[in-house]
C-alpha positions as CSV (number, residue, x, y, z in Angstrom):
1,X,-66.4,77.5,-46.7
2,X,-64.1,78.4,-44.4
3,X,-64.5,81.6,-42.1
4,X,-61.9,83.9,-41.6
5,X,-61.3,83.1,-37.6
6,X,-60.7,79.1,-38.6
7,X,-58.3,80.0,-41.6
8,X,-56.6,82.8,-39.8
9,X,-54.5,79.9,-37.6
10,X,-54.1,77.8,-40.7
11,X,-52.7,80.9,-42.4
12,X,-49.8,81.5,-39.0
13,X,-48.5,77.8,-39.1
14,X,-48.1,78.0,-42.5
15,X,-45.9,81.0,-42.1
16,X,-44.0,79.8,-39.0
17,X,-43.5,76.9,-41.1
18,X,-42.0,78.9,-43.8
19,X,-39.8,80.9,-41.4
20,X,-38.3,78.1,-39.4
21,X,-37.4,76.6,-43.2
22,X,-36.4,79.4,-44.7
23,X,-34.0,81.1,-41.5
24,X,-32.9,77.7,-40.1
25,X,-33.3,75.0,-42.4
26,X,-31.3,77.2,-44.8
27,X,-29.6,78.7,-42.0
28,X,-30.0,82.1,-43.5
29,X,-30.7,85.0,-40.6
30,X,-31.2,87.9,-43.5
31,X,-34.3,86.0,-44.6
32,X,-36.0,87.0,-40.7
33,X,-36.9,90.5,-41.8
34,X,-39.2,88.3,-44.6
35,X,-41.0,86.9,-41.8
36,X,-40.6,88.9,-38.4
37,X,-41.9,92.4,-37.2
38,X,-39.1,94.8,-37.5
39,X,-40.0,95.8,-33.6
40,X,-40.4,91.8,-32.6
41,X,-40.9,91.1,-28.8
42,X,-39.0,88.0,-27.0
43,X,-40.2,87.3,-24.1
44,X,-37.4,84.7,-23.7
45,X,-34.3,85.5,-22.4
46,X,-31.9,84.3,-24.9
47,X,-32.5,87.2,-27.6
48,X,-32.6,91.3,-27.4
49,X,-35.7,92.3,-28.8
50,X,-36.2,93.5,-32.6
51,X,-35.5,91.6,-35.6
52,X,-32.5,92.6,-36.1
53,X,-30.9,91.4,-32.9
54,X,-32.7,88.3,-33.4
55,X,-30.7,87.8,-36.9
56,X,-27.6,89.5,-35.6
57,X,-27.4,86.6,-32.8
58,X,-28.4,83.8,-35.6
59,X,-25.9,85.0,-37.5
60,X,-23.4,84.5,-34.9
61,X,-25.2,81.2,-34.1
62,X,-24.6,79.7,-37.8
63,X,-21.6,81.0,-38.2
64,X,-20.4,78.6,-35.1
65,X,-21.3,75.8,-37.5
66,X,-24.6,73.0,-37.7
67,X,-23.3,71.1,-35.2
68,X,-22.2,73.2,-32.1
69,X,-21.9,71.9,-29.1
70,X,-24.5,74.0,-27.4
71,X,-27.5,76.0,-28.9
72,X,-29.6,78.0,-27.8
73,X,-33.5,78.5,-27.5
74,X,-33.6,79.8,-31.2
75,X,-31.9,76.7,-31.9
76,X,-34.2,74.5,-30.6
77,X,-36.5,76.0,-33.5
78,X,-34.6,74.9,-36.3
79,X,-35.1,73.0,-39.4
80,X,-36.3,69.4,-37.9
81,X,-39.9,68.0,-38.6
82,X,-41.5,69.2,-35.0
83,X,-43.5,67.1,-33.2
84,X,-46.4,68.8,-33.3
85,X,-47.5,72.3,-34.3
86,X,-50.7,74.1,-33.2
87,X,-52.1,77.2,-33.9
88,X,-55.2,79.1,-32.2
89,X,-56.4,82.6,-32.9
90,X,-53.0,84.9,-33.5
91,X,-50.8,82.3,-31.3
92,X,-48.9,79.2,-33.2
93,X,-46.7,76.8,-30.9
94,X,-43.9,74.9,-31.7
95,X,-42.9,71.2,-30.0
96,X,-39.4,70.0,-31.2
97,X,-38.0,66.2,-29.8
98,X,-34.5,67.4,-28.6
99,X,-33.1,64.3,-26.4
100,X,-30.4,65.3,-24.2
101,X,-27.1,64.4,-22.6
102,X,-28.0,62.5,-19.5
103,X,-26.1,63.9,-16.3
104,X,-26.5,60.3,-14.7
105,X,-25.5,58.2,-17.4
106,X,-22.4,59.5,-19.4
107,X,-23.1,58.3,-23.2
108,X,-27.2,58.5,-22.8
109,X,-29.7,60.9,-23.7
110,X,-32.8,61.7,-21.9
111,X,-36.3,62.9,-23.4
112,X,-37.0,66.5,-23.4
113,X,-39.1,68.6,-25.6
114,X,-38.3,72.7,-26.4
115,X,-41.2,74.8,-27.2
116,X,-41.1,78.4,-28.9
117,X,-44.6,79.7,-29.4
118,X,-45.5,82.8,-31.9
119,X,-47.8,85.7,-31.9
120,X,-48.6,86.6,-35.7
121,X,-49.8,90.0,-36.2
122,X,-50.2,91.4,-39.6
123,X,-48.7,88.1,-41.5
124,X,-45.6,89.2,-38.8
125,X,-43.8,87.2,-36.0
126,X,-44.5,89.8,-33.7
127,X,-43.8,88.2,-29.8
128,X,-41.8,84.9,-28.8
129,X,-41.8,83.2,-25.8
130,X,-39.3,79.9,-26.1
131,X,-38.9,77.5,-23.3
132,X,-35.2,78.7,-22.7
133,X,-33.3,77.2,-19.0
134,X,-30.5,79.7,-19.2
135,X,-28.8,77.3,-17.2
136,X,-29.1,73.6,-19.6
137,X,-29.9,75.3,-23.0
138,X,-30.6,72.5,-25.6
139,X,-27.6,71.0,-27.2
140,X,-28.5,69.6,-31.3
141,X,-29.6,66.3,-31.3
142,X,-27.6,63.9,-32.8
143,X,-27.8,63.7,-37.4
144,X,-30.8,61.0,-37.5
145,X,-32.7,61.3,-34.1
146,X,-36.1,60.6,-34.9
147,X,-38.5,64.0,-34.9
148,X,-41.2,61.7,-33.0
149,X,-43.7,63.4,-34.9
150,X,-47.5,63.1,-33.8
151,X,-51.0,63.5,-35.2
152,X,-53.1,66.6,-33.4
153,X,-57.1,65.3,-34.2
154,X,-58.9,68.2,-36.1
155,X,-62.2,66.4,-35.2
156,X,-65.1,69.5,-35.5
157,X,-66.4,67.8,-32.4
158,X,-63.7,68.5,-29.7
159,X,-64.2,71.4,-27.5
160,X,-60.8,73.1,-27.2
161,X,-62.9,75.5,-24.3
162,X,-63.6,72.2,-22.3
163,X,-59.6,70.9,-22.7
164,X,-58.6,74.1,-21.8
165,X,-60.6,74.1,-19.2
166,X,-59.7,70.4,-17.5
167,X,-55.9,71.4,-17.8
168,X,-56.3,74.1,-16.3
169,X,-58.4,72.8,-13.4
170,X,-55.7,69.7,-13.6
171,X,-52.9,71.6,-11.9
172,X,-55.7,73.5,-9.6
173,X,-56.8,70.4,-7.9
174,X,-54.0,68.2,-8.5
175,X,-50.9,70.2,-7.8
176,X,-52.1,73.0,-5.8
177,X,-54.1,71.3,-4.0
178,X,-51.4,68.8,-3.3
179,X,-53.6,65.9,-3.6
180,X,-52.9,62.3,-5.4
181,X,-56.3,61.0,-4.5
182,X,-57.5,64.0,-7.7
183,X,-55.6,62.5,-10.2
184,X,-58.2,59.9,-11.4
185,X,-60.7,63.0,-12.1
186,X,-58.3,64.0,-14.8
187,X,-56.1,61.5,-16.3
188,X,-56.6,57.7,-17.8
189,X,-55.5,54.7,-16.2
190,X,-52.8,54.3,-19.1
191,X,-51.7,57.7,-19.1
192,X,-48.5,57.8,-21.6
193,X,-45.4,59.8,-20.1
194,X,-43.3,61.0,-22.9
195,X,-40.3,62.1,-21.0
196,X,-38.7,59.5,-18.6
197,X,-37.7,61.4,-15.8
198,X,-41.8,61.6,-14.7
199,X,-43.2,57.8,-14.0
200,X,-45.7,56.2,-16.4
201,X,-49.3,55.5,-16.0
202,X,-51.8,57.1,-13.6
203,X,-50.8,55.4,-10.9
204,X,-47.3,56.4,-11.4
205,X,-48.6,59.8,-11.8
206,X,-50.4,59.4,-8.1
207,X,-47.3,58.3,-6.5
208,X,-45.5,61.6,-7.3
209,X,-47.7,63.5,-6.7
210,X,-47.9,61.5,-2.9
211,X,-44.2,61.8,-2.6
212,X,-43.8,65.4,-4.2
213,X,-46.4,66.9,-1.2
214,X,-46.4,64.7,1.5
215,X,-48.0,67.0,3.9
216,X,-51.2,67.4,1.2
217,X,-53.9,67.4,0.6
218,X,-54.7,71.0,1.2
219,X,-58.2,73.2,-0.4
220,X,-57.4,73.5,-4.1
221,X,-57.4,77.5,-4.9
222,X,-60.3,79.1,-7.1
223,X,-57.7,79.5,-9.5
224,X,-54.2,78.4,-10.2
225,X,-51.4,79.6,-8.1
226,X,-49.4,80.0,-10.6
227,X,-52.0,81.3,-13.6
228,X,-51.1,80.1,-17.1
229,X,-48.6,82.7,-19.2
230,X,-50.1,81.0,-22.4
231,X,-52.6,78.4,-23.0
232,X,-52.9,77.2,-27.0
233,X,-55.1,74.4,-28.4
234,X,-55.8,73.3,-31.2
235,X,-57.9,70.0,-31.5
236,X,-57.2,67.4,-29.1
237,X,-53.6,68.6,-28.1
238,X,-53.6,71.7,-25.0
239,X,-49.9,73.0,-24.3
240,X,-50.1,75.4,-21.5
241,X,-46.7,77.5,-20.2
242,X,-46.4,79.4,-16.7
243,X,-43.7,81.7,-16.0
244,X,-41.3,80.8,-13.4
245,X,-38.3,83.5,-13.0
246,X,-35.0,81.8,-12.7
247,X,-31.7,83.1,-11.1
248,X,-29.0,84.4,-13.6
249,X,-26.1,81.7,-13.4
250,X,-23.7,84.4,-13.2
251,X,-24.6,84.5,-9.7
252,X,-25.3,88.1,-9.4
253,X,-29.1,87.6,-7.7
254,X,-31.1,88.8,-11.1
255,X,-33.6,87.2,-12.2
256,X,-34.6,85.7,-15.8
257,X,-38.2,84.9,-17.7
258,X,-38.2,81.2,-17.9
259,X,-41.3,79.5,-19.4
260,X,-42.3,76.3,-18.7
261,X,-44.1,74.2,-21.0
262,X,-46.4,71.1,-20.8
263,X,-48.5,69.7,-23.4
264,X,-51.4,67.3,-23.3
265,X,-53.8,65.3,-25.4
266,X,-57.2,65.5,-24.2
267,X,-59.6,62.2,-25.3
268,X,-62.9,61.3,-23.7
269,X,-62.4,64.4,-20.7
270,X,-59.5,63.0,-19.8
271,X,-55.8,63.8,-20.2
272,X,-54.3,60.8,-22.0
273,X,-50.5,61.8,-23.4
274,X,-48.0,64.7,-21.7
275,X,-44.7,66.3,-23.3
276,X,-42.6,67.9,-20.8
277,X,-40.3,71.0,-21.5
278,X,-38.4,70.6,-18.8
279,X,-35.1,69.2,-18.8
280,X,-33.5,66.8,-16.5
281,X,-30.4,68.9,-16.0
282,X,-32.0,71.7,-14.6
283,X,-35.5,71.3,-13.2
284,X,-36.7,74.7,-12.5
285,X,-36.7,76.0,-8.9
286,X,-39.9,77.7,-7.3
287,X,-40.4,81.0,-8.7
288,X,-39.0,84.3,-7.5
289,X,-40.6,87.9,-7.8
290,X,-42.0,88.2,-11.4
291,X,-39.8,90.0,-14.0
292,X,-41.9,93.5,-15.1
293,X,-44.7,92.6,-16.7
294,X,-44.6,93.4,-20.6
295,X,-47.8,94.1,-23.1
């Protein structure tokens, strides 16, 4: 029989499932106050916070019609099968297949993936954090675009801890550490690359890492430089999002919580697949001053 900590995230997708059909798929914004803690927190920067701004600005949203030009984070939730869904403790995240208008090839798309990931609390959406760049927010795929939907293992055998764990160290002794020569502790030879703006392989992988910090290697840090805003796993998959504050594109200096996500499948202690939330358009400059820290 199932205990109450391994239903409890079985319970949240199924309601974040429910809510993305029930608000988006039937594009329908009075139906958030079934789903969504009247004093909701978004961490994001696309939506006030409360449930009823959030289906004040999706009522705007639908009203500009299914296929908009642009959308907006809450968009990038909507009614398409996602790619994957995983849900640990009170957190559930969301990975949507959104291609992109290519800036470099007028008429082509590029591979990105938007992420929005839930805190349930009392059968409530209670926080949101989406992978919103205020400056490219995601424009609706295309009618027909494949969803590019993937299995996540539910083997009792994987140690989420242990994925957690080599992800995390990943970035320490790979990135922070600026050192290529790392990268065949933690990743397989045939590494898959589901976005194409980041090379294939391992030793594609090594090579931009080489060129990315050509001064490196340096000591890797105790800990990441940049510690992880939200880490979620759920079998073999590990999506992990740090907070980098973005300028406002209204020039004025502010700055803006923007999240960026990575996901990865773990198999035999070593990362195999990665889905990248960040988009082509605009990559995501090195972070400012943090915005005030919110509980």
């Amino acid at each position: 029989m199932a205990t109450s900590t391994e239903q409890e995230p079985r319970v949240n997708k199924v309601l974040v499932d429910r809510f993305l059909a029930d608000v988006f798929g039937s594009r329908n914004a009075d139906a958030v106050a079934d789903y969504v803690a009247p004093d909701l927190v978004q961490h994001g920067a696309d939506v006030p916070d409360g449930a009823e701004a959030f289906a004040d600005l999706l009522r705007r949203e639908f009203g500009r019609g299914p296929t908009a030009d642009q959308g907006t984070a809450a968009d990038a939730s909507g009614a398409r099968d996602p790619v994957f869904v995983v849900g640990e403790n009170d957190l559930v995240c969301v990975c949507h297949y959104m291609p992109q208008p290519d800036p470099d090839a007028p008429g082509s798309t590029f591979d990105h993936y938007a992420f929005t990931t839930y805190r349930i609390r009392d059968g409530r959406i209670a926080e949101r954090w989406p992978s919103l760049n205020k400056i490219a927010p995601p424009r609706p795929p295309a009618p027909g675009t494949p969803t590019r939907t993937t299995t996540v293992s539910s083997s009792p055998s994987i140690d989420i801890e242990a994925n957690k764990r080599l992800v995390v160290d990943f970035y320490r002794c790979v990135f922070d550490a600026q050192n290529p020569d790392a990268v065949k502790h933690f990743v397989a030879e045939d590494y898959l690359q589901h976005v194409s703006h980041y090379p294939p392989g391992r030793a594609g992988l090594e090579e931009f890492v080489r060129s990315r910090f050509p001064d490196g290697p340096v000591p890797p840090p105790a800990e990441p430089l940049i510690p992880p805003a939200l880490i979620v796993a759920e079998g073999d998959i590990v999506v992990v999002a740090g907070l980098l504050p973005q300028a406002e594109p209204d020039g004025s200096g502010a700055l803006y919580p923007y999240y960026v996500y990575d996901a990865y499948r773990v198999r035999g202690k070593r990362l195999v697949e990665h889905w990248s939330g960040i988009t082509r358009t605009a990559p995501p400059k090195p972070p400012g001053p943090p915005p005030a820290a919110r509980t």
